[in-house]
C-alpha positions as CSV (number, residue, x, y, z in Angstrom):
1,X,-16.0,2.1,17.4
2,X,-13.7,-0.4,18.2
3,X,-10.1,-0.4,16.7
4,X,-8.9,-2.9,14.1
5,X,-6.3,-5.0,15.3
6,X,-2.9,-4.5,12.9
7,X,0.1,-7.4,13.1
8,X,2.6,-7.2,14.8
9,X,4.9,-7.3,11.1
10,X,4.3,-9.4,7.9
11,X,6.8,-11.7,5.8
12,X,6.1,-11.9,2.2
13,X,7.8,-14.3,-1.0
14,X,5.8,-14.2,-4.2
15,X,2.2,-14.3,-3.1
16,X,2.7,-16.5,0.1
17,X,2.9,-14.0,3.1
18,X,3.4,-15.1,6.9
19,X,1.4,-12.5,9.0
20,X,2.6,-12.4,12.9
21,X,-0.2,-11.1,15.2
22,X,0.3,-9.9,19.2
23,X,-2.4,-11.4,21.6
24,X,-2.3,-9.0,24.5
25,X,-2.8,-11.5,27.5
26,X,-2.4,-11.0,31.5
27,X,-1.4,-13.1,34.0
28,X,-3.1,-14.1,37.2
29,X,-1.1,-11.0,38.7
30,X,-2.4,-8.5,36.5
31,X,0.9,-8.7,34.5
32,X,1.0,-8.3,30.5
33,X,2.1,-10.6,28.3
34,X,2.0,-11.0,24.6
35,X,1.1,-14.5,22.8
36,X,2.2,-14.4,19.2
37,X,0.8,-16.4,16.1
38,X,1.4,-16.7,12.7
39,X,-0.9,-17.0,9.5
40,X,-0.3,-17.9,6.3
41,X,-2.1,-17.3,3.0
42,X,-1.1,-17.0,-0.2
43,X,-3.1,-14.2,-2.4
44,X,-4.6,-14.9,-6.4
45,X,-6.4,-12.9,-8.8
46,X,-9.7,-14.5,-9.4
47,X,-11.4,-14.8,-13.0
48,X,-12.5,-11.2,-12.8
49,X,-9.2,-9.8,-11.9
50,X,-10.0,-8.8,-8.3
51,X,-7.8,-10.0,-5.7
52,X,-8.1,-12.9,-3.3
53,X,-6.4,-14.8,-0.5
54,X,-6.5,-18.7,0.6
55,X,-5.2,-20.7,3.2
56,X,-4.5,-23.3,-0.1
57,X,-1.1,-23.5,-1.3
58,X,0.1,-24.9,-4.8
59,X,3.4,-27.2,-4.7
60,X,5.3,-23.9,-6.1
61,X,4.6,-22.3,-2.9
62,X,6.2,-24.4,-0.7
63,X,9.3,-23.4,-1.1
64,X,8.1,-19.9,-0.3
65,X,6.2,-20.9,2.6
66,X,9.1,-22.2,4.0
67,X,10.9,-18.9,3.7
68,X,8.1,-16.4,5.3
69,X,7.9,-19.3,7.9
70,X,11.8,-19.1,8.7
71,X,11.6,-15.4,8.8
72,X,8.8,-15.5,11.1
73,X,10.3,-17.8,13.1
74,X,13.8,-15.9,13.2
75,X,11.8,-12.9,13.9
76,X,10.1,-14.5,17.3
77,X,13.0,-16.0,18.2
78,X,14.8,-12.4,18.5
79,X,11.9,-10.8,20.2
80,X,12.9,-13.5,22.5
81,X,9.1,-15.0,23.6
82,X,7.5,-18.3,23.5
83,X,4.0,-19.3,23.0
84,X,3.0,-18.5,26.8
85,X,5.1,-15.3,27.0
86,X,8.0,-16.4,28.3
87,X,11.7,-15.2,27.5
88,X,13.4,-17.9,25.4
């Protein structure tokens, strides 16, 4: 059984969260790297009061998308890798 991947950390504001995940790479040397990305979603109850999540966000959760984004960011920057793996 194969393991579930888990993120790398989470960023959350009201219901809007920014999830950062860690894509384990390699390089044509056999070296490890990591590739990050970031998702958002914002979560909802739906009309029977069991919870949801959708990539749609409401004009009131821009402003909160905008945070969890700037944390996420903030939070890659410090870990000090770009998109291809490299130190920044």
């Amino acid at each position: 059984m194969e393991e579930k991947q888990k993120p790398d950390n989470k960023f959350k504001a009201g219901a809007v969260t920014a999830t950062v995940w860690a894509n384990e790479m390699r390089d044509k040397q056999g070296k490890i790297f990591f590739v990050y990305s970031v998702a958002f979603e914002r979560s909802y109850k739906d009309r029977d009061g069991n919870w949801k999540s959708t990539n749609s966000l409401r004009l009131n959760d821009i402003p909160k998308l905008r945070l969890v984004a700037q944390e996420a960011y903030e939070y890659l920057v410090r870990k000090g890798s770009d998109d291809n793996g490299n130190n920044i």
